[in-house]
Residue, then its C-alpha position, 0 to 999 in steps of 0.5 A: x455501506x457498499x460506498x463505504x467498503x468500496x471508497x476504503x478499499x481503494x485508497x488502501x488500495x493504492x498502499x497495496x500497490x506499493x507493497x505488491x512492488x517491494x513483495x512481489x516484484x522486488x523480492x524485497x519485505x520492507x517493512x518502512x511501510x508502517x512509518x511511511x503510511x503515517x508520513x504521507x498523513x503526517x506531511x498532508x495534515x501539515x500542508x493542510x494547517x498551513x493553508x498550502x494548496x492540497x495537490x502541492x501537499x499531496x506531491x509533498x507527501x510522495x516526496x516523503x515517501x520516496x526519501x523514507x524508501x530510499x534511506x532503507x535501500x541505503x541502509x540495506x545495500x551499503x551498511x549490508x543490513x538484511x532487508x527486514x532489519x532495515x525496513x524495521x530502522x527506517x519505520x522506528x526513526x519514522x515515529x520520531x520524525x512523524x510526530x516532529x512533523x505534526x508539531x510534538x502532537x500524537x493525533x491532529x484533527x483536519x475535521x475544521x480545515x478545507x481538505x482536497x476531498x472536501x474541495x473535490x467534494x464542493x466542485x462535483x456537488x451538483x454534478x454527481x449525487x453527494x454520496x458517490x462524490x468520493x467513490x468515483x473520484x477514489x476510482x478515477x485516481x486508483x485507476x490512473x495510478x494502476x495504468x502509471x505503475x503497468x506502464x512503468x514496468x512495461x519500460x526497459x527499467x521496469x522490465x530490469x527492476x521484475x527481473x532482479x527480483x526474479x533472479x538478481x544474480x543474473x542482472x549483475x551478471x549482465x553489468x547492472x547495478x541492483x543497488x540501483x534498482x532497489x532503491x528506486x523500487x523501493x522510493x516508488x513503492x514508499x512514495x505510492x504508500x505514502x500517498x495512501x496514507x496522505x488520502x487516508x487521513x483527509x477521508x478519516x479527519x485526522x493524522x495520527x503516529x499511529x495509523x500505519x500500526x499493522x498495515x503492511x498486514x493488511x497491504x500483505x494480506x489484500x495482495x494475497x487475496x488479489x492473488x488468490x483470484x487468479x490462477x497464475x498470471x505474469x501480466x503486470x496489468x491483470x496482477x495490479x488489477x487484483x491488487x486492487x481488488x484483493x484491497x477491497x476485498x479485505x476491506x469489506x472482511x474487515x468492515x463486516x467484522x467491525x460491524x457484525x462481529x458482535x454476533x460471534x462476540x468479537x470486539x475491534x481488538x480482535x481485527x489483527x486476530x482475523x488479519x493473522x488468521x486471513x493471512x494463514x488460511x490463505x497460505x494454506x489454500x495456495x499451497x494446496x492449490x499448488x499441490x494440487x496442480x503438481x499432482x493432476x500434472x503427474x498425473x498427465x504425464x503418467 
């Protein structure tokens, strides 16, 4: 079970990094990561059909991920569309595009195909025990992608792109192009979620139109618990770390009440109740934390 949580945590994981880049760092509430999770699954299970090698599908499904961010930056910075708007366009055209890609289908099974964790899973067998195969390759991947991400936003376009969303009008003011910027954040962080979803549907056995129904809730809701583990901290490494451990988090909530919600009479149906709910209770605590901390800080003053 604690393999199953952990392996699930930390390929959402990597979508949690991607939408802490658009919510966090941009500013920006792109909702494009419904239809960009499917995309990733979409253009991986379609690679697989076709026999191409797994990594090459892999970059194939970043590339798509990158060009659906792209559209809702285009869309947003010169048809002057609201951000919300624009990431709702690019998510609706996305379901069309998703199920040309899987060839008129809803669902494609990969169940019969060799996949690039099945391969990864004939390579390490005998090595490391079968069980935790997939766990520590999940950990040894969802790390790489952390330290690439910091070590993005440690360069001077990193740097410029954090600073915009803090205060765009100071970045125009000093002769940068925030359009510019947008659209590369968002390009990475569509690109990070797109891998999620390409890694997903290899570990689930399938693709489906429907798979990124709700999940840039879940990705809100991972970074929100992320966030809750830490008091407050600017340094890009401590929050991607609790990106990833808020997925995990959330992922292990979610799996107990799958599994043991029968106790409560709760069904599956209820999951987007609790993902609400989870969202709600945590808005609550953090404005009481930062009540809190305003109060006891008066309080020194005085």
């Amino acid at each position: 079970m604690i393999e199953a949580i952990l392996v699930e945590g930390l390929i959402y994981g990597i979508m949690v990094l991607g939408v802490f880049i658009t919510f966090r760092v941009l500013d920006f509430p792109d909702l494009t990561v419904d239809g960009s999770f499917p995309l990733g699954a979409a253009l991986m299970v379609q690679g697989i059909m076709l026999g191409m090698n797994g990594w090459l599908a892999l970059l194939i499904a970043f590339i798509g991920g990158v060009i659906a961010g792209v559209v809702t930056a285009l869309i947003h910075n010169h048809l002057k569309v609201p951000n919300l708007l624009a990431g709702i366009l690019t998510m609706t055209m996305l379901y069309s595009i998703n199920i040309r890609i899987l060839g008129n289908r809803a669902n494609v099974p990969v169940l019969d195909q060799e996949t690039l964790l099945s391969d990864i899973s004939n390579r390490l067998s005998g090595i490391v025990p079968d069980e935790y195969i997939l766990l520590l390759f999940f950990v040894v991947l969802a790390l790489i992608i952390k330290l690439l991400v910091d070590l993005f936003f440690r360069t001077d376009l990193g740097m410029t792109i954090g600073a915009m969303g803090n205060n765009e009008q100071m970045i125009i003011s000093q002769g940068i192009n925030p359009k510019t910027l947008k659209t590369i954040g968002l390009g990475l962080s569509n690109g990070l979620v797109a891998i999620s979803g390409a890694f997903a549907a290899q570990y689930l056995g399938f693709a489906d139109v429907g798979l990124g129904q709700g999940i840039i809730i879940s990705g809100l809701a991972s970074v929100m618990i992320g966030e809750f583990l830490i008091m407050k901290s600017n340094k890009i490494g401590v929050l991607t770390l609790c990106a990833l451990a808020g997925s995990i988090l959330f992922h292990a909530v979610m799996y107990l009440g799958r599994y043991y919600g029968y106790v409560i009479d709760m069904t599956p149906n209820d999951l987007n109740l609790i993902k609400g709910l989870l969202i709600i209770v945590l808005l609550i605590i953090t404005q009481a934390r930062k009540f809190n901390m305003a109060t006891f800080k008066a309080m020194v003053q005085k």
